[in-house]
Structure formats: structure tokens, C-alpha cells
N, C-alpha and C positions, 0 to 999 in steps of 0.2 A: 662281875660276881656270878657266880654259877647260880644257874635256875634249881632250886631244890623239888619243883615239883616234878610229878612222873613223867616218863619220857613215853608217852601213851602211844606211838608211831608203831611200839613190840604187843602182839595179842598176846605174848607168852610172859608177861609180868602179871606176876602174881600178888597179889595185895602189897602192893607199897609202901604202906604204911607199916606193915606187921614187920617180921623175926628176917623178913629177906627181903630187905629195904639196900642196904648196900653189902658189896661182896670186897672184901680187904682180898688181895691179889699179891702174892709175893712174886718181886722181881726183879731176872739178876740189875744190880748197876748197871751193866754196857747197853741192855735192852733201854734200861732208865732215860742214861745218858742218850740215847740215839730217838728216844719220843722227843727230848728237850731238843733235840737238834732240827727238828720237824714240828717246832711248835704253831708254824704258818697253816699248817692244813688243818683243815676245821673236821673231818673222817680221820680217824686211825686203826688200824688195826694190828691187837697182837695175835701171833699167831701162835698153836699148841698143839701138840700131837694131839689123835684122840678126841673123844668128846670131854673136851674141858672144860671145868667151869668156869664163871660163871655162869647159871642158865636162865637166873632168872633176876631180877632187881631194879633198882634207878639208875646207882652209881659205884663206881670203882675207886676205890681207897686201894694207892700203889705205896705197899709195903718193898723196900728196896732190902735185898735180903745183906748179909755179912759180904762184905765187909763194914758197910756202910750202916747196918741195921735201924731203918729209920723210917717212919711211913712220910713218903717225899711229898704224894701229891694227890690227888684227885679228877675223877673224870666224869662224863655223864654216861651211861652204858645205852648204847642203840641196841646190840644184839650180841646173841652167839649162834652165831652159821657155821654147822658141820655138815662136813660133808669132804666129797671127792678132792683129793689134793688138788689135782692140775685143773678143776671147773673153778674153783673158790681162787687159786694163784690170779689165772685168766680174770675175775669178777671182782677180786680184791684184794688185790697183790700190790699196786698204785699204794694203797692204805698204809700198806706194815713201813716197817725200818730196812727189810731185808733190799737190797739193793739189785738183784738181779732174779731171774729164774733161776740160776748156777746154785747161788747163795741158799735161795729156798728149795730148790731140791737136796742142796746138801743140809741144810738145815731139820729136813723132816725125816731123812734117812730112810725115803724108801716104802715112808709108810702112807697109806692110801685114804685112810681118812684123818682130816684135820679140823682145829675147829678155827678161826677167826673172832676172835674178841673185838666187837665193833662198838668204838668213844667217839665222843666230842666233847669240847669243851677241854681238853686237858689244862687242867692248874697246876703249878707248881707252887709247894708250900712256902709262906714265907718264913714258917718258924715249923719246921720237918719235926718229927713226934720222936725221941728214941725209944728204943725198946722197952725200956723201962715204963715210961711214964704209959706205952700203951698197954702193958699189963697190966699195971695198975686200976690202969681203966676198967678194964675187962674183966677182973677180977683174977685173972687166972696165972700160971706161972709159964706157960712157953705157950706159941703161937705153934698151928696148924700149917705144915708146910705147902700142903694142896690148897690154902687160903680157908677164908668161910665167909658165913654171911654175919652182918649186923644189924638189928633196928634200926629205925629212924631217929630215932634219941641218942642212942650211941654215936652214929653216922655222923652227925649235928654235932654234939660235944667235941670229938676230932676234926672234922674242919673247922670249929670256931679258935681250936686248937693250936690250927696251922696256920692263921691268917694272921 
């Protein structure tokens, strides 16, 4: 069962409890598929051009974007470290899905700062949310493709959701 309390180890989480409690993350299926395939390693990291979000929270709710449109799973968020491509590959390259240097240099195209989205605890949902039922939720009519944040109430309702 995932630990719901703060992952206190980040000085950079900001009230846990409040409006950025957990960050819904959209991502493609293959990425999906290849954390499930790595579900032994207790570190994960995805990786993203840019200063990505998210930057601040407890936990990651993985929205798997079309074809599949469904939020899969959950994770507990350790960090987001931006910074320099090739220091962070060398630091935390082990982490990602990317399977070689080759892979993540062609993967970042060149570009010089990235961030690493660093989990533990990845779960996979037993009963995956579709799109539907989580707008419902949320009250709104389309999702934010850059992701966003949740409360802890919200947060809570969809994993009890997927279990």
C-alpha cells in the first residue's frame, strides 16, 4: 500500500496538504509500458526537456495520454532535478527507461537542460480511471496536457478509485 504521507527527504515541497498535494502527469503509453517493465527498481526516473513539472508535491498520478486515455497508476514523487543533460544522464540515467546514452541523447535532441522526475513506489492501478469518470471528478471538461496539480482530497478519491 502506498505511504500517503509526505515524502519529507524534498525541502522544496511545499504544503502537502494544500492545492499541490499530487501532480497528474500525462504520459505517452510506451513510456507507461516501459516503467511496468522496470517495476523491480524501487528509483525511477522520467525524464523531460526543460524545467518540467512537477516541482513541487507528494505524489504522481500517471495519466496515460490517447490512445489508451486513462489515469494507469501512481507513484510517490522524491524530486525534480534540473539541470545539465550529460551531469543528470551520468547521476541518473540508471533510473529512466531510456536504455543507453545513444537512446538519451537522441531522446533530448540536443538540448542542454533537462529535468528528471524522480518516484518510488510505482503502483499500477487495479481498476485504471477513464477519462470520463476523471473529469467528472474534477469537474471540468478536458484535461491540461502539461499535467497539473491536485489536493489531497482529490488525490485520495482517485487512488481509492484505482485500487
Amino acid at each position: 500500500m502506498l505511504n500517503l504521507e509526505p515524502y519529507n527527504h524534498c525541502s522544496h515541497v511545499s504544503d502537502p496538504m494544500g492545492g499541490k498535494y499530487a501532480f497528474i502527469m500525462m504520459i505517452q503509453e510506451k513510456w507507461w509500458k516501459e516503467f511496468q517493465h522496470h517495476k523491480g527498481r524501487s528509483i525511477h526516473s522520467y525524464v523531460r526537456i526543460g524545467p518540467a513539472p512537477p516541482k513541487d508535491g507528494s505524489l504522481i498520478l500517471f495519466y496515460v495520454t490517447k490512445p489508451v486515455g486513462e489515469m494507469a497508476g501512481y507513484a510517490e514523487l522524491i524530486e525534480r532535478k534540473v539541470g545539465e543533460a550529460g551531469e543528470l544522464w551520468e547521476e541518473h540515467g540508471f533510473e529512466s527507461v531510456l536504455r543507453s546514452k545513444e537512446q538519451y541523447e537522441e531522446f533530448v535532441r540536443g538540448s542542454q537542460r533537462v529535468s528528471f522526475v524522480r518516484f518510488k513506489n510505482l503502483h499500477e492501478a487495479n481498476k485504471p480511471i477513464p477519462l470520463n469518470d476523471i473529469l467528472m471528478l474534477l469537474g471540468t471538461d478536458r484535461l491540461s496536457r502539461k499535467g497539473f496539480y491536485v489536493d489531497k482530497e482529490t488525490a485520495d478519491k482517485l487512488i481509492s478509485s484505482m485500487e
